[in-house]
C-alpha positions in Angstrom: 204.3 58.9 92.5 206.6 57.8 95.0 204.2 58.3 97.9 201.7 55.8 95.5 204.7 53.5 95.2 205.3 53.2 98.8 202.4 52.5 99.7 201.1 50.2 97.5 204.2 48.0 98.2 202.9 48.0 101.4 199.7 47.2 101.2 201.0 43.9 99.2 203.3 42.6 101.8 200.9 43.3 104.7 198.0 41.1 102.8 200.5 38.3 101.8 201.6 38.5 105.8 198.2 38.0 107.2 197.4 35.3 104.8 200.5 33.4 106.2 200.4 32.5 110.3 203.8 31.3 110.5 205.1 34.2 109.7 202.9 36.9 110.7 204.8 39.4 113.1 208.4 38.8 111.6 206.9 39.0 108.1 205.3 42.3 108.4 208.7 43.9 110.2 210.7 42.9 107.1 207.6 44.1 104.9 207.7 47.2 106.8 211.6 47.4 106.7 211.2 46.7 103.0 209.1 49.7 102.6 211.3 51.9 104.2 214.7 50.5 102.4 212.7 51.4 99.7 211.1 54.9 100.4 214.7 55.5 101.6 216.2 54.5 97.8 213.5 56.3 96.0 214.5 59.5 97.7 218.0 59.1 96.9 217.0 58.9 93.8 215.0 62.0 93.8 218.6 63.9 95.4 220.9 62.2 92.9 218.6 63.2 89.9 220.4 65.2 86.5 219.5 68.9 87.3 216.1 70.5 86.8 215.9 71.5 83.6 215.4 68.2 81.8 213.0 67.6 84.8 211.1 70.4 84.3 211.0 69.8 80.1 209.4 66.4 81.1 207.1 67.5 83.0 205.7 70.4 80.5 205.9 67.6 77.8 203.7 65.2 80.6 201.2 68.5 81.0 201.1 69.1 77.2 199.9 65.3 77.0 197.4 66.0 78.9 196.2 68.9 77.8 196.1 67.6 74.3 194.5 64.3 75.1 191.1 64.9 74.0 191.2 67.5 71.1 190.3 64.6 68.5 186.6 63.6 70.5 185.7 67.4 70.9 186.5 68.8 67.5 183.7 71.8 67.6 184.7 73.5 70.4 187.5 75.1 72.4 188.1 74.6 76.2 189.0 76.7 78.3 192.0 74.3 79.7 195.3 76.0 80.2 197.6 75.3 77.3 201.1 75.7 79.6 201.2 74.9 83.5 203.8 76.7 85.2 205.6 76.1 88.3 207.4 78.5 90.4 210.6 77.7 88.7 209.5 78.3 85.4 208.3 81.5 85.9 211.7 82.5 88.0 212.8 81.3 84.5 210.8 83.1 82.2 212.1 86.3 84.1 215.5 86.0 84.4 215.3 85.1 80.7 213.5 88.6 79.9 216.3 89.9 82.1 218.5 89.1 79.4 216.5 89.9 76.3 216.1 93.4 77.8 219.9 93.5 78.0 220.7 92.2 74.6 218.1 94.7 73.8 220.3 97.6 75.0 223.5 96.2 73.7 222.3 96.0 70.2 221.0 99.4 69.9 224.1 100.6 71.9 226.3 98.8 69.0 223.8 100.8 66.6 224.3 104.0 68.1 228.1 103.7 67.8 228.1 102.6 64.0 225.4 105.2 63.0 227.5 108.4 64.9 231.2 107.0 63.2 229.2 106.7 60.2 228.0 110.4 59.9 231.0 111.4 61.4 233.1 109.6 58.5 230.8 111.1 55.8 230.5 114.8 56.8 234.5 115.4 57.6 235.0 115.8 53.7 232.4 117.8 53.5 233.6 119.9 56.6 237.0 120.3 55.0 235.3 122.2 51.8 232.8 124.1 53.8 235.1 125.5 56.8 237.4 127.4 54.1 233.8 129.5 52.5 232.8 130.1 56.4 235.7 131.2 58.1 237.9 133.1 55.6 236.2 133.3 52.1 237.9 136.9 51.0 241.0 134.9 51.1 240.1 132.3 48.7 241.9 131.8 44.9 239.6 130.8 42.8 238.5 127.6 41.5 239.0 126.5 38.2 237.5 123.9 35.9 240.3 121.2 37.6 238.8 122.0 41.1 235.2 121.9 40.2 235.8 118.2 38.9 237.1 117.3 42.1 234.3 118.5 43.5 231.6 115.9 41.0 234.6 113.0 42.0 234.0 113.9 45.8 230.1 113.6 45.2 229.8 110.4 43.4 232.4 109.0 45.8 231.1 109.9 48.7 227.7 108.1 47.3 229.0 105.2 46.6 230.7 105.3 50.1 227.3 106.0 51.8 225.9 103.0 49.7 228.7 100.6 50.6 228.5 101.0 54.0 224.9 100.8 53.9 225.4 97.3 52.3 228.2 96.1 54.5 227.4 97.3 58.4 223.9 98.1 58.8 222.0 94.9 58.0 219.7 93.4 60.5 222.1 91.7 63.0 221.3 87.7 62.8 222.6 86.8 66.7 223.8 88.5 69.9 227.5 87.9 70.5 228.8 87.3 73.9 231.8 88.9 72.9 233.1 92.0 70.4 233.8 91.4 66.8 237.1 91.7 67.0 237.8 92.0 62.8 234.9 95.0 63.3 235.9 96.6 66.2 239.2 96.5 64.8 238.4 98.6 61.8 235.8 100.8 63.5 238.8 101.6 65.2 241.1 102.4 62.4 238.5 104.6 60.5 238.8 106.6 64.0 242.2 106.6 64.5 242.4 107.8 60.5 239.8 110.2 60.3 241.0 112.1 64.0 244.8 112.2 62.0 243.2 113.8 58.8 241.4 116.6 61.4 244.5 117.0 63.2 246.8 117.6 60.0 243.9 119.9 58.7 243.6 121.9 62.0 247.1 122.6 61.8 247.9 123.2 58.3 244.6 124.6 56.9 242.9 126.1 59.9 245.9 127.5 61.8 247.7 129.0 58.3 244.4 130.2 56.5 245.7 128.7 53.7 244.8 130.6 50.3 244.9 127.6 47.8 241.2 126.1 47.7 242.1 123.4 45.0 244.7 122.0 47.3 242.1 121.6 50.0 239.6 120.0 47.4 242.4 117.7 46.9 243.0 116.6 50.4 239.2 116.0 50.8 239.0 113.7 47.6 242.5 112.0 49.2 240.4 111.4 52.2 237.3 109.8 50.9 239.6 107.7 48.4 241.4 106.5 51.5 237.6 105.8 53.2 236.7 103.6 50.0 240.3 101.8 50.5 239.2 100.5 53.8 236.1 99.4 53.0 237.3 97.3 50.5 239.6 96.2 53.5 236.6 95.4 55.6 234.6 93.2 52.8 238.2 90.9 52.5 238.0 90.5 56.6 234.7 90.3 57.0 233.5 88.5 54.1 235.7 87.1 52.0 238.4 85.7 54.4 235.9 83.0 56.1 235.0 81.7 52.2 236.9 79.2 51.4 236.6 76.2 53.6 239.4 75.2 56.2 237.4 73.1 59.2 234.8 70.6 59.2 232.9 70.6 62.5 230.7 67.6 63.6 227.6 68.9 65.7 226.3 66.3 67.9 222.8 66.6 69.9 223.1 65.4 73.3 219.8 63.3 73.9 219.1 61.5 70.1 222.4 61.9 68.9 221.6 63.4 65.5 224.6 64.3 64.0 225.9 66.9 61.4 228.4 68.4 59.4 229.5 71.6 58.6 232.6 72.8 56.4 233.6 76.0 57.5 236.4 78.7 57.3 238.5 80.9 59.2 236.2 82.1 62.1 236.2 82.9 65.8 234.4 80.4 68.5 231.5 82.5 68.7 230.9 83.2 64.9 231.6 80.0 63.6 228.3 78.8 66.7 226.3 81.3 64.9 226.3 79.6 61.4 226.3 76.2 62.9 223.0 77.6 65.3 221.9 78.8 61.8 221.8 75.7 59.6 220.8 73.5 63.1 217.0 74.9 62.9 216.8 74.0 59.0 219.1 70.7 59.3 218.0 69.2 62.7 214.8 67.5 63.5 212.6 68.7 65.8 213.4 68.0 69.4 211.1 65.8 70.9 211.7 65.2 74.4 208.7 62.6 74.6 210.8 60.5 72.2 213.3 59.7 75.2 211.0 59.0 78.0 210.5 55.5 77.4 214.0 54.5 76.8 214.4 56.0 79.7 212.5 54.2 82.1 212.8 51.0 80.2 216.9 51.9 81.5 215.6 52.5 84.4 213.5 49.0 85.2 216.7 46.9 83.9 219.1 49.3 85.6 217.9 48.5 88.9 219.7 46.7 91.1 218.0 43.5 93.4 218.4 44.6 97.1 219.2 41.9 99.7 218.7 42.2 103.2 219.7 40.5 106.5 216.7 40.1 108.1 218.5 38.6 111.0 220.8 41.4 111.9 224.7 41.1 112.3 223.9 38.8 115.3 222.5 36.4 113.7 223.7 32.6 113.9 225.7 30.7 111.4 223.0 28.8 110.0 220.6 31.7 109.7 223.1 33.5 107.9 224.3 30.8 105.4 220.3 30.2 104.4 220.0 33.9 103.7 224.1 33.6 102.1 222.4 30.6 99.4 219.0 33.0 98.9 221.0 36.3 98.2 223.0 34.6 95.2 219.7 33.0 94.0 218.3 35.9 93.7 221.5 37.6 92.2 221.4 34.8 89.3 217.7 35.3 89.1 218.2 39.2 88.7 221.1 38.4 86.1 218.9 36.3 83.6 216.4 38.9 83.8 218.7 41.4 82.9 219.9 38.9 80.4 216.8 38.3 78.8 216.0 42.7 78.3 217.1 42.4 74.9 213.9 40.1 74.0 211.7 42.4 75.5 212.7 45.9 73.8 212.8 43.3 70.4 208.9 43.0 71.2 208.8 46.7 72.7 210.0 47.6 69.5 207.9 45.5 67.0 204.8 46.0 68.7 205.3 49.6 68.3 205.8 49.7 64.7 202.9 47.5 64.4 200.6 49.9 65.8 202.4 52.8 64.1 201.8 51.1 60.5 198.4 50.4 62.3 197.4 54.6 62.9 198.8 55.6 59.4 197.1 53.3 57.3 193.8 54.2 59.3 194.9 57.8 59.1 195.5 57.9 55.1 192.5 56.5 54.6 190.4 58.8 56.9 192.5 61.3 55.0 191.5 60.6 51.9 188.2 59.9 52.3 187.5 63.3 53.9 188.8 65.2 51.1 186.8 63.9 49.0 183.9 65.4 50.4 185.1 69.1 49.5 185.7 70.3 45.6 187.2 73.5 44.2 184.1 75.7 42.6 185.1 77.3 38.9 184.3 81.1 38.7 180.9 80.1 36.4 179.8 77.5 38.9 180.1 80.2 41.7 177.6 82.4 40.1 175.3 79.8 40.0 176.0 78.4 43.5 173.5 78.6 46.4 174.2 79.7 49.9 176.5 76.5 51.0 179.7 77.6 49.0 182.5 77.6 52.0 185.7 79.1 51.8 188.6 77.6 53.1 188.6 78.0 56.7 185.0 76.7 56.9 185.9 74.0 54.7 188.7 72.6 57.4 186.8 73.1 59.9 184.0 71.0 58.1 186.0 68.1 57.3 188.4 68.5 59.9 186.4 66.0 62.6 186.6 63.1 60.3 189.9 62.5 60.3 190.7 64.3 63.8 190.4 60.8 66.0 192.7 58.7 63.5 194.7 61.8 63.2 195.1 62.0 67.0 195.6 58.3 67.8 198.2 58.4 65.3 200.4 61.6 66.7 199.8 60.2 70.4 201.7 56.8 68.9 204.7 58.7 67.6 204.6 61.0 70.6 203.8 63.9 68.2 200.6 65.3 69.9 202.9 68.4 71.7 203.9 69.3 68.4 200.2 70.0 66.5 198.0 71.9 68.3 194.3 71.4 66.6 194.0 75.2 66.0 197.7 74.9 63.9 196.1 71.6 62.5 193.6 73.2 60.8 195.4 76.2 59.9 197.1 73.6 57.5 194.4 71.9 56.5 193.0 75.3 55.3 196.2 76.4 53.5 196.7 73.2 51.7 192.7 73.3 51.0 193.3 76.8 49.4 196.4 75.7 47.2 194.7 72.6 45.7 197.1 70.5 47.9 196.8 66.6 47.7 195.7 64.5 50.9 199.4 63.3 51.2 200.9 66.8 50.8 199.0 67.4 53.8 200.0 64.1 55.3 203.2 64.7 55.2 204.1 67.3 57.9 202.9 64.6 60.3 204.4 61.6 58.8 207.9 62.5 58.7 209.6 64.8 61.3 210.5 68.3 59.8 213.0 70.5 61.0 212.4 72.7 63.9 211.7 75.8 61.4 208.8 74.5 60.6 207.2 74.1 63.6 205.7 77.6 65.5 208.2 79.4 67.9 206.8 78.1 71.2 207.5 74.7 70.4 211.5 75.2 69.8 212.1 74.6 73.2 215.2 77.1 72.7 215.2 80.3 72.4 218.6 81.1 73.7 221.7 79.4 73.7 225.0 79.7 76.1 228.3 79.1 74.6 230.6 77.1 77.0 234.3 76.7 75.7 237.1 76.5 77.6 239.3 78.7 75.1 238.1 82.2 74.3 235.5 82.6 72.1 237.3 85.5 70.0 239.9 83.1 69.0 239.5 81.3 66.0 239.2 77.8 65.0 241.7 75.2 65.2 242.2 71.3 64.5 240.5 69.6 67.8 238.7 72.7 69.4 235.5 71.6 71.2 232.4 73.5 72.5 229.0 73.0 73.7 226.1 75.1 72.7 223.6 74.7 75.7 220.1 75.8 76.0 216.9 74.3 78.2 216.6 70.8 77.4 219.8 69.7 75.9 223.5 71.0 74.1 225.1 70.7 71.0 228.5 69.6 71.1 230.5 70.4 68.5 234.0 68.7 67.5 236.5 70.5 64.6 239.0 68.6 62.9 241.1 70.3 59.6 240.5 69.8 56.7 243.5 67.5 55.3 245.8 69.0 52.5 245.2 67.0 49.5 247.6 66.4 46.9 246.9 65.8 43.3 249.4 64.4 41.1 248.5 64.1 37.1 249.0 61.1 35.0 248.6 61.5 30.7 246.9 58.6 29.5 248.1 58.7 25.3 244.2 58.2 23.1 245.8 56.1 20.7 247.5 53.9 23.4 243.6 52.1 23.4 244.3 49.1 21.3 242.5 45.5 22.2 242.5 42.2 20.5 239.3 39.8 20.7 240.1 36.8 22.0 238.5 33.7 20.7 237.8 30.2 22.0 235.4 27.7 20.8 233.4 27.6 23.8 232.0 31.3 23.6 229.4 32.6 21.1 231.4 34.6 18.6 
């Protein structure tokens, strides 16, 4: 583009120099000056650019344009185009990211691993302690009574209830990978180790050592073991899940490129926790990201953004004269440039309007091709099946029969709201089929294209973020506090996210007496009563 640019700037001034003979071989050195001044500002534009990953979401959204530029006109068959271009960056990309997946990967089943041994470990040591005493000396053994054999039902059903609880609590599907530990879970994994190795410890030295005789007492240090186990469960559920309940923080999440903006009210979490609920409730809440929604403001910014470049043609040797002429046509051309710039407010006003015209424009044409194509289809009863020839369709046919009637409107109309990267026509008709099979009115299928959903409901590929990096300049273990900040970062653009407290709010009560409601009608002779 800038090679086009160039020359074509060229090609101007040279024809307007050889139409003029005054000028002719002074007018095409500034020309060709010209040029060069301005080859030589493009490429500092190219080397002052934002870095290359908004670059490089442009231009996917440019090759996804098109890509997808004639779907509506050929309707009944597939072409073989490439759906994704890549570029030697994005596939450096694409492996350093599967770099990282394949170490999350191993993280996560590490941190598996490690719960599922403490685990077993915590659930067979009472067990242990009442089967090492019948293995290694069971001549020595008193008896045990009816008290000792209902310790043994209390260790069973505890001990169930433990396995279930645990189950419940620490081995559900994990819903992120952490950059960090858990420090509330870490914390306990740790104390069940540190208490379990002191409950071996005492047992290896007063049970094991001493052979001791009394098998109820043993039954009894088992049951105080797994009482103890259920005790710090109940301690992990109020750290882990009931401490971050109640509401302390209210965190503003900002998107860097639109601006959409929400609100969260959270509690007492870490950094990295407390990005997990808000990455969460972003791919429900949020709209789609739509990176073609930005490009025209942008070089609309650009146009009126850029400066009016004056040159001395004469050089610094020039005489006073010369230089005064070109003095008077510099600020000329400054107060030129400055009612143009001036007068970029009534343009995007007509940018603007025109553009909703021709959006109204598409959707009307678009309902109605809508409408009239589902029309043509109608839901068969059972009896009428029976009866029915050979043209009875089921639902994928019958999208794929009416689908190329309302494909062009349907096209023109996503290609106006810079929509046509987010439908493929395959995932088009997918829903035309579903909404087909589900008895689904025309503007029930309208409506995913109408309004902007959130990113959930689009398909995976077109998230445009897969992973996230947390930047935050305090620790991400550390919890929440009034004015902590931190950006959640992925390809194309970051959420920033603001806390502020929630403020203490005091109520005071005021007792308003029922049968201190007395009036009196007042009457004049102008009113009605």
């Amino acid at each position: 583009m800038d090679t086009e640019s160039t020359y074509s700037g060229y090609s101007y001034y040279s024809g307007r120099s050889r139409g003029s003979h005054r000028h002719g071989e002074r007018s095409r050195d500034r020309h060709k000056s010209r040029s060069k001044e301005s080859s030589r500002s493009e490429k500092s534009v190219t080397i002052n650019a934002p870095p290359a990953e908004p670059l490089l979401g442009e231009q996917s959204v440019r090759g996804e344009e098109v890509q997808d530029d004639n779907w509506g006109e050929t309707t009944t068959a597939v072409t073989g185009t490439s759906e994704h271009s890549l570029s030697q960056e994005d596939i450096v990309r694409i492996s350093k990211d599967l770099d990282d997946s394949v170490g999350l990967d191993c993280k996560r089943y590490l941190n598996v691993a490690l719960s599922v041994i403490l685990g077993l470990v915590v659930l067979l040591t009472p067990l242990a302690f009442l089967i090492l005493p019948h293995l290694l000396w069971p001549d020595r053994l008193r008896a045990c009574g009816t008290a000792c054999e209902g310790l043994f039902i209390s260790v069973a059903f505890k001990l169930l209830i433990l396995l279930l609880a645990v189950w419940a609590l620490f081995f559900r599907p994990p819903r992120a990978g952490l950059p960090r530990i858990f420090v509330f879970r870490a914390l306990l994994a740790t104390l069940v180790l540190l208490f379990v190795l002191s409950y071996w410890l005492f047992y290896g030295v007063r049970i094991l050592d001493s052979q001791d005789e009394d098998y109820q007492g043993i039954v009894q240090y088992a049951v105080s073991l797994v009482d103890a186990l259920l005790f710090i469960h109940y301690l992990a559920i109020v750290l882990l899940e009931l401490r971050q309940l109640q509401p302390f923080f209210s965190l503003c999440v900002t998107r860097s490129t639109d601006g959409a903006t929400q609100h969260y009210n959270l509690g007492q979490l870490s950094i990295q926790r407390a990005a997990v609920v808000i990455l969460e409730n972003y791919y429900k809440d949020f709209p789609v990201h739509n990176p073609a929604m930005l490009t025209a403001s942008k070089s609309r910014a650009a146009k009126h953004l850029a400066g009016l470049k004056v040159y001395n043609v004469d050089g610094p040797g020039g005489n006073n004269a010369a230089a005064g002429i070109a003095q008077s046509q510099s600020r000329a051309m400054i107060a030129a440039a400055a009612r143009r710039r001036d007068s970029s407010h009534n343009e995007l006003y007509y940018e603007e309007a025109e553009h909703e015209r021709r959006v109204r424009k598409r959707r009307a044409r678009l309902v109605v091709a809508v409408e009239e194509a589902f029309t043509h289809i109608c839901r068969m009863q059972e009896e009428e099946q029976k009866k029915a020839s050979g043209d009875v369709m089921d639902p994928r046919e019958a999208a794929q029969a009416i689908f190329p009637s309302m494909a062009r409107a349907l096209q023109k109309y996503l290609r106006t709201t810079r929509q046509q990267h987010l439908h493929s026509m395959e995932s088009i008709q997918q829903h035309l089929a579903f909404c087909i099979t589900n008895n689904m009115t025309p503007k029930a299928f309208l409506e995913s294209y109408l309004t902007t959903g959130p990113t959930l409901q689009y398909g995976k590929d077109r998230w445009l973020a897969r992973q996230w990096t947390l930047i935050s300049e305090a620790s991400v273990t550390s919890g929440l506090n009034d004015g902590t900040i931190f950006l959640l970062k992925c390809i194309d653009f970051s959420l920033v996210v603001t806390t502020k407290k929630i403020p203490y709010i005091q109520l005071a009560e005021e007792f308003i007496d029922p049968k201190s409601h007395k009036f009196v009608l007042r009457l004049q002779s102008e009113t009605s009563v």
